[in-house]
N, C-alpha and C positions, 0 to 999 in steps of 0.2 A: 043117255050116255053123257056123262060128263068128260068135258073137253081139259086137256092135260097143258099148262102152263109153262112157257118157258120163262125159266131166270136167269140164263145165261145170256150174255151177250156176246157174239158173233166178231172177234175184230181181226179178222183175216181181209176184210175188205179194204178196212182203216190200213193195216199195216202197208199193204199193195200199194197203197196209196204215198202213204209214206217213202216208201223205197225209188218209185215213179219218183216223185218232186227229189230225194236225194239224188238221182240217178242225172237228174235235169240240172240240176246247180253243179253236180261236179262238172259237166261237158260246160255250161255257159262260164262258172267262174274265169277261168284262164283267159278268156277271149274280153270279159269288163275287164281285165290290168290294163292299163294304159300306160303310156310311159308322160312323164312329166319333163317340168326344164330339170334340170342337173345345177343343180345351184353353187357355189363354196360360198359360204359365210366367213367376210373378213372379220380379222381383230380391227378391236377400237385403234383407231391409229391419230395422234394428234394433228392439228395442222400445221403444226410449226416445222414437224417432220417429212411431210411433201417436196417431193423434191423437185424445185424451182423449173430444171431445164426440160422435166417432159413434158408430153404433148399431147395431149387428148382434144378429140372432135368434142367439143361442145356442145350438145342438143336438148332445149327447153320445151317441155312438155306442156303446157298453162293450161288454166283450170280449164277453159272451153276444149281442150283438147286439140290443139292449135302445135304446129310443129317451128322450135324458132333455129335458126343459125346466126350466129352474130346481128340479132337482132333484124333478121328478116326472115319470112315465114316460109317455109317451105311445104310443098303438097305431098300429100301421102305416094301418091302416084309417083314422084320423081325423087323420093328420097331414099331408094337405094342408089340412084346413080349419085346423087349428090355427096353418101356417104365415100363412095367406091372414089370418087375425086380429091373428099378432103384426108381421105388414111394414107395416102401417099404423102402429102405435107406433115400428118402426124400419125406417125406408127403408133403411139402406146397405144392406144384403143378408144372408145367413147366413154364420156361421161355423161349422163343422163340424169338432168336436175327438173325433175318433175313436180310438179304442183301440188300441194295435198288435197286440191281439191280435184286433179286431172282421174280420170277412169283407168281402170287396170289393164283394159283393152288397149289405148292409146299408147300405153307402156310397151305392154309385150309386140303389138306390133311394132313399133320402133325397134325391139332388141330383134325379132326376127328379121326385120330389113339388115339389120347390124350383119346379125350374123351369116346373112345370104350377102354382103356385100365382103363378107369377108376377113370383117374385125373381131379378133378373137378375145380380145378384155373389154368386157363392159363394166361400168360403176353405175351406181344408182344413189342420187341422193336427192332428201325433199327438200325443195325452197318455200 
């Protein structure tokens, strides 16, 4: 008795499968969005257009990753209060002149002390 060969291939399996892993990315997609910082990107603005009489917190970022205030150094640990002390002397906001060799980490958590202390304009520029 000879034995009768299949030439078909069977992809009801495959498909099953298929539909499983679609079914798995639609539930997990929504839950990877994360939300980011919220950024606005200013215009070029020159410096001779700065206006003289405002006031920003000053805070140097240096390549070690080292936090400065009028050239003394302040702790991670103690610079939201330090911030929350100098915004009352100067409302416009912080300016943040970081190193291009300081780390990105060093940055962002500066701006979130900022903004847990309170200061609602940050600026960022590299020295």
């Amino acid at each position: 008795m000879k034995r009768q060969t299949f030439n078909d291939i069977n992809i009801t399996p495959l498909t099953d499968i298929f539909l499983v892993l679609l079914i798995i990315m639609m539930v997990i997609a929504p839950i990877l969005d994360q939300q980011g910082l919220s950024l606005v990107v200013p215009e070029y603005v020159e410096q001779s257009s700065i206006d003289k009489d405002s006031k920003f917190i000053t805070i140097t970022v240096t390549a070690d990753d080292r936090y400065l205030l009028n050239n003394s150094e302040i702790s991670l640990n103690s610079l939201k209060d330090t911030i929350k002390e100098q915004i009352e002397a100067n409302p416009d906001g912080l300016l943040i002149e970081a190193n291009g060799e300081s780390s990105h980490q060093s940055v962002v958590k500066l701006m979130d002390e900022a903004r847990n202390a309170g200061v609602s304009s940050i600026s960022i520029v590299e020295i």
